[in-house]
N, C-alpha and C positions, 0 to 999 in steps of 0.2 A: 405362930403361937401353937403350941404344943397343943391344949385344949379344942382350941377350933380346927387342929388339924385332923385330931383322933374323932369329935363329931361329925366332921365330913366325911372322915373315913364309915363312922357307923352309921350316916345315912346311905351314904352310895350302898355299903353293903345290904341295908333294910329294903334298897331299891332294888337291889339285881336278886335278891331274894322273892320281891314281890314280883318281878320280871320272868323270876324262872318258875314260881307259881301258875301266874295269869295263863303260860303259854302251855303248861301241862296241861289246862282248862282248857282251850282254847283249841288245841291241836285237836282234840277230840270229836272236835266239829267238822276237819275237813284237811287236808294238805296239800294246800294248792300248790306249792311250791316242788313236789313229790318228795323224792328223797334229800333233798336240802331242809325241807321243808323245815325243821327243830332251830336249826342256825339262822333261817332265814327271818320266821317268827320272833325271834329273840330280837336278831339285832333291829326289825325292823317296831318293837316293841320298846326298846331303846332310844332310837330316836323320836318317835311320839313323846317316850317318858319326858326326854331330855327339852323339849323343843316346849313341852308345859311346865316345866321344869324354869327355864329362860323368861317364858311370858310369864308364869304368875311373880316375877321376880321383876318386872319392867309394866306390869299394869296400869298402876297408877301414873304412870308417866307417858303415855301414849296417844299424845295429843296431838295427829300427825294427819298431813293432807291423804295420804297414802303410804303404802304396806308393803315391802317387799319381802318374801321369804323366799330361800335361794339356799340350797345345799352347795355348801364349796367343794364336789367337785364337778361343777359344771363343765364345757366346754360350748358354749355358744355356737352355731352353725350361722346363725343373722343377727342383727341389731332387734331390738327391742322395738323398735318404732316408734310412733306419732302416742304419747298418751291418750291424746283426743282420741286419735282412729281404736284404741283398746278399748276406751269408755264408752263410744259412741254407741245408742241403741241399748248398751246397759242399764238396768236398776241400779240402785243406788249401793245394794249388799251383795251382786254379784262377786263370787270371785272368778277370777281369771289365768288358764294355765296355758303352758304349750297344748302345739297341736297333737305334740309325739308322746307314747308311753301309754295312753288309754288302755292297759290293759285288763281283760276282765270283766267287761263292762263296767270299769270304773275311769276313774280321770288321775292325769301327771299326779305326782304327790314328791314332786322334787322342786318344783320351781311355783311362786304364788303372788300374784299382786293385788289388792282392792283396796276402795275408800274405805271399805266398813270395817270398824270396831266390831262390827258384831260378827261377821264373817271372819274376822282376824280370831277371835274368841275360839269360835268355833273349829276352824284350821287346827286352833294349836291345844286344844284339846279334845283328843280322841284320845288316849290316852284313859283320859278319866271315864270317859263313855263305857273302854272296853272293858275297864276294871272291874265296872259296876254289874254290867252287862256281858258278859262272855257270850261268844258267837263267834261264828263262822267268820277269820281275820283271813283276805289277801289286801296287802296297804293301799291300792287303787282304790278296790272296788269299794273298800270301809269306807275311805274318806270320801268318795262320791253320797255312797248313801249315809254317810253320817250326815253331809251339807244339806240332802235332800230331807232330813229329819229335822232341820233345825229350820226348813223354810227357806232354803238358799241357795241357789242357783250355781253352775259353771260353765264356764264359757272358757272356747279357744279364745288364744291370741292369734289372730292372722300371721299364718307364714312363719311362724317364732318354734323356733326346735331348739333340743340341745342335744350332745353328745357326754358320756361321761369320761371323767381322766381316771384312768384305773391308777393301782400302784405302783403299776410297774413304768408310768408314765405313758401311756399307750394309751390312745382315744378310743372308744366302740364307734359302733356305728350308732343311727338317733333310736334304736330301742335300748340301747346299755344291753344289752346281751352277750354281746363277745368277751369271755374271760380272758384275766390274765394268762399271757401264752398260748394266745391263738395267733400265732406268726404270722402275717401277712395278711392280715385281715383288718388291724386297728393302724392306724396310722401316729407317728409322733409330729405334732404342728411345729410350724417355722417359729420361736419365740414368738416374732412381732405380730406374726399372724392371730397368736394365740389374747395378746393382748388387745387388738382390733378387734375382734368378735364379743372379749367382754367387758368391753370399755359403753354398756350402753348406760 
């Protein structure tokens, strides 16, 4: 429908408007990224929008044992493990990420699992924290201290890493660091292998 096409289109647009606003704010505070820094802030403002965007759109319907948030393009290095063994010793609103990516002093912000509704809440909006709030963004370290503002804990998963699939179909290594076209450094997996890893 023409109508609902052209309102999607002027939301999206009111959104990458409000997106390249927040980050002109924002950048002011700091460039952790250095010189990427403006692309990096963007797209990584993006997918927060996007990702509260999805939850305030699936709320009311969220009446689930457990939570998984997961960027596709992962590359799993090990299985996921024993559920028990991830909860075990946990509170109840902990969330839970890899071991890998901590950068920053902050925590993974690519891969998520918990029982709590209210940690799930929290996870997927930062977004509206930042908007409200402008400060000093690198996406680690915000979402570690945003969980710790709301009273909420993170915790590794034992032994649970991932790698990323770039574009060019080439794995990094488990901090995602290696860019496209760093020859001989990222590897392409065996299909089946690829499917083993993230079949957890």
């Amino acid at each position: 429908d023409f109508r609902t096409q052209s309102k999607s289109n002027r939301q999206a647009s009111n959104l990458n408007q409000k997106i390249d606003k927040l980050a002109g704010e924002v950048i002011l505070y700091g460039r952790p990224w250095g010189k990427h820094s403006e692309i990096c802030l963007v797209n990584s403002l993006r997918q927060i929008a996007s990702l509260e965007i999805l939850y305030k759109k699936f709320i009311n319907n969220l009446e689930y044992d457990l939570y998984i948030l997961c960027r596709s393009d992962l590359w799993f290095t090990k299985p996921l493990g024993s559920l028990n063994r991830i909860f075990q010793g946990g509170k109840t609103n902990d969330l839970f990420v890899p071991v890998n990516c901590w950068f920053e002093g902050g925590c993974n912000d690519r891969f998520a699992i918990t029982k709590s509704p209210l940690a799930l809440q929290a996870y997927c909006t930062r977004f509206s924290r930042i908007l409200s709030l402008p400060e000093y963004y690198h996406a680690e370290q915000y979402l570690l201290k945003h969980m710790y503002r709301q009273g909420l804990d993170v915790k590794r998963i034992p032994s649970f890493e991932h790698c990323l699939v770039r574009g060019n179909g080439k794995v990094t290594n488990v901090n995602g660091t290696l860019l496209d076209g760093d020859s001989g450094k990222s590897i392409s997996p065996p299909l089946n292998q690829a499917k083993a890893l993230t079949s957890v």
